[in-house]
N, C-alpha and C positions, 0 to 999 in steps of 0.2 A: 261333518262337513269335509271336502274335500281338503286333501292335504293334513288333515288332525293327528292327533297323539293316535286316535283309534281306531284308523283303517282295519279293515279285518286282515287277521294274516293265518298262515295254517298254523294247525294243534302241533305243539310239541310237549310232550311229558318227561322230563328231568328225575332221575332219582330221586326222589325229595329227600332222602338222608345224605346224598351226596351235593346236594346245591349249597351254595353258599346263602345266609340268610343276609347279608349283607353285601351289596359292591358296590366298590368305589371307581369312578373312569379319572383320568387324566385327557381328557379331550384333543389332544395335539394335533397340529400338521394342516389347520385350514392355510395358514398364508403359501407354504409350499404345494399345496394341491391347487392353488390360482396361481401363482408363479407359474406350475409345468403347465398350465393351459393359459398363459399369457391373460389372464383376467386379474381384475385388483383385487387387493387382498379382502375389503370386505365381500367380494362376491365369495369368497372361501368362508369367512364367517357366517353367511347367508346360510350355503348350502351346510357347515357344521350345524346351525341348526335345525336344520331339516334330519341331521344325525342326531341328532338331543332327541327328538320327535320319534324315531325309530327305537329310540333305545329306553327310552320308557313305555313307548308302546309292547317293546320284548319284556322289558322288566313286568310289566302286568301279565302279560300271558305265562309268562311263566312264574308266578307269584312269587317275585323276590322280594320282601319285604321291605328293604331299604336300597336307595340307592341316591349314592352323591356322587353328583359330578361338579367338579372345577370349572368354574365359570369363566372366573376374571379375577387373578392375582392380585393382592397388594402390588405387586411389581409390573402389574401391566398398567400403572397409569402413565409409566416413563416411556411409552407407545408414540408414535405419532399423535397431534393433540385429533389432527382428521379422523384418524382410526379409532381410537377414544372414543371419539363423540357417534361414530357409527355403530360401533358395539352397545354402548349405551340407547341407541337407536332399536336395535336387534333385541334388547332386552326387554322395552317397552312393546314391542312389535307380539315377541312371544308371552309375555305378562296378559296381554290385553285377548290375543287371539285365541289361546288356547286353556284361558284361568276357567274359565266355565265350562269348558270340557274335562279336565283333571279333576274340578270339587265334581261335576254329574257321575264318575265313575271315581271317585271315593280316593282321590289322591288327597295325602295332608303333605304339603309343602312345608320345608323348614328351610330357614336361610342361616348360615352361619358366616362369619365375617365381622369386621370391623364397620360399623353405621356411621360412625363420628365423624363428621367431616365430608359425607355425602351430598350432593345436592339433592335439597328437599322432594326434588319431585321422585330421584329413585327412591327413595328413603320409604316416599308413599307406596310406590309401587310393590314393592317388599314387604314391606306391612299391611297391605293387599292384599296379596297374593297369602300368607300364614292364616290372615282374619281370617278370611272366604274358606279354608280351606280345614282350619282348625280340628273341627269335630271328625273330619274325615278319618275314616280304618280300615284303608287299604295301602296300597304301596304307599311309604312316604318318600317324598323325593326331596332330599337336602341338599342345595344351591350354596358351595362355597361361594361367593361374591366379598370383591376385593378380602381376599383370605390370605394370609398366610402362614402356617404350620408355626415356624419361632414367634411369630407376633401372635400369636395363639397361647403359646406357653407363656409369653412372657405375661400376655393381662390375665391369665389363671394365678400366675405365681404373686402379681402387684394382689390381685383381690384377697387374694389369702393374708401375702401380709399387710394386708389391712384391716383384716379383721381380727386379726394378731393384734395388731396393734390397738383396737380398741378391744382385746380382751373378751372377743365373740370367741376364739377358739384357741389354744393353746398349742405352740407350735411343734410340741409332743405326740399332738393329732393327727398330722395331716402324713396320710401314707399315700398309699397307690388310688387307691379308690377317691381320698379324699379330692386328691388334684384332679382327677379325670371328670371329677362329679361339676369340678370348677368350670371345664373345657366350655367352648359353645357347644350347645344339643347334647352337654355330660349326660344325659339317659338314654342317648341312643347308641346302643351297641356300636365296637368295634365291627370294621370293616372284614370280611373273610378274604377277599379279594379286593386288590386291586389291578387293575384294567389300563394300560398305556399305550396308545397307536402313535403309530409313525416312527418304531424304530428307535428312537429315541428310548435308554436304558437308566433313568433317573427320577426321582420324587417330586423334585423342584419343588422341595416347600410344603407340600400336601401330605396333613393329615400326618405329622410329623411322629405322634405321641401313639396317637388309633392305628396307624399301622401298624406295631412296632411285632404283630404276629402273622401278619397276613400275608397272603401267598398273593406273589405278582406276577402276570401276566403281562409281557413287553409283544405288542403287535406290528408287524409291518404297513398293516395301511393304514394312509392318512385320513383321520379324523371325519370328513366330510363325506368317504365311500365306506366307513361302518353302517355295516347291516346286521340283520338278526343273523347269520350265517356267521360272523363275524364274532357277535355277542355269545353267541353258543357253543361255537370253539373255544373259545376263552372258558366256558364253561366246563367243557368237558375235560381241556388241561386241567382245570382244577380239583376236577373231579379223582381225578390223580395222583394227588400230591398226598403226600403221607405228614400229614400236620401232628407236631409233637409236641409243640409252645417247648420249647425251650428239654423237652425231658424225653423218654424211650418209649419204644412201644411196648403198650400195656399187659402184649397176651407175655401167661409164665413163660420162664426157662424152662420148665419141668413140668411135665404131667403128671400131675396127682393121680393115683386110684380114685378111680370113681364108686 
C-alpha cells in the first residue's frame, strides 16, 4: 500500500560480521523540525512517524535482527494534555494501518514499558499488536511505550525481592544474568548500537542497564528527515569502532613460531 513499512528501496549489502545484530534509535527532534517550519508540533510527530516507517523498512532490508525505538517516555505524559492525546492518536493510526503489513513480512512486535495505569483502549492495542504478531521470525521490533530505563530497574529489583521474600530464590542468587533476565523482553539481546538524532548527546532514560556496552551514535538531523542514508551511516561509524566491553584487544603481544 502506498506510503507502508514496505516501499521497495535499493539493495544495500552490510558486512554481516561488521553489523550490529541489535539497534536501538532515540527518536528526537519532531517538535523542533515543526517549529523551524512554523507547523505545530504534532505535524512533526506525524511526519517522525513516517521516519519510524523508514527505519524499519531499512532495518529489514538490511536484516537487523532487533530494533527498539523509544516511543513515548514515562516522562512524556507531563506534555501538553493536547499533545498527549495526539501522539496517542498517532499510535492508534500506525497500530491499525500498518499491523497487517509487519505480521505479512514476519515482523514480531514486542512492547516494553510500564501497562498499569494505561487507558484500556491502548493497553488493547499493544496487546494487539504482540498477539497478531507473536509467532513472527524476522526483524523483531520492540516499542519502548511509556518506558523508562530507572523505572525499569526499579520493578526488576521490587520482583526479585519479592520472590526473596517468599523464598522463590535466595538473595545469594541473583547476579548479572539474574537481574537482566528480570528486565522487560530479559531474552532479548543487549543493544550493539544505539542511534540519537537531533544533536542532542544523552540517554534520557533509555535502556539504562542494556546499553551499558554499546556504541553510540549522536546524529545531527532531526528525527522526522532520517532516512535509510541516515540509518546506514550510523552503520558504517559503527562499523568502526573497536568494541572491547570493558577488556583489550585480543590479538597477542608476541608471535609465536608457527
Amino acid at each position: 500500500m502506498p506510503g507502508s513499512v514496505f516501499q521497495e528501496i535499493s539493495a544495500f549489502a552490510p558486512d554481516a560480521a561488521a553489523s550490529p545484530r541489535h539497534v536501538a534509535i532515540i527518536m528526537d527532534g519532531n517538535g523542533r523540525w515543526a517549529k523551524a517550519r512554523g507547523l505545530p508540533r504534532i505535524e512533526g510527530h506525524r511526519r517522525g512517524v513516517e521516519a519510524l516507517r523508514r527505519a524499519v523498512r531499512t532495518a529489514i532490508e538490511l536484516k537487523i535482527a532487533y530494533l527498539t525505538v523509544y516511543s513515548f517516555s514515562a516522562e512524556n505524559w507531563t506534555r501538553p494534555f493536547e499533545e498527549v492525546q495526539s501522539l496517542m492518536g498517532l499510535l492508534h493510526l500506525f497500530i491499525r494501518n500498518d499491523l497487517a503489513e509487519l505480521k505479512s513480512n514476519n515482523v514480531c512486535i514486542r512492547v516494553i514499558g510500564e501497562r498499569q495505569g494505561l487507558p484500556a483502549d491502548i493497553v488493547g492495542l499493544l496487546d494487539e499488536a504482540e498477539r497478531t504478531t507473536q509467532k513472527n521470525t524476522g526483524l523483531t521490533l520492540v516499542v519502548a511505550f511509556n518506558y523508562g530505563g530507572r523505572q525499569e530497574i526499579a520493578a526488576a529489583a521490587r520482583c526479585l525481592a519479592e520472590k526473596a521474600a517468599r523464598g522463590e530464590l535466595s538473595p545469594e542468587s541473583i547476579d548479572v544474568d539474574t537481574f537482566g533476565a528480570a528486565l522487560h523482553a530479559g531474552e532479548i539481546p543487549d543493544p550493539d548500537l544505539v542511534i540519537r538524532t537531533s544533536g542532542e548527546k544523552r540517554i534520557s532514560n533509555f535502556l539504562l542497564w542494556q546499553a551499558a556496552y554499546a556504541e553510540f551514535v549522536f546524529l545531527d538531523v532531526l528525527w522526522p528527515d532520517f532516512g535509510k542514508l541516515d540509518f546506514i551511516a550510523a552503520l558504517e561509524e559503527y562499523a568502526h569502532r573497536d568494541r572491547r566491553y570493558g577488556g583489550i584487544d585480543p590479538k597477542p603481544a608476541i608471535k609465536t613460531a608457527s
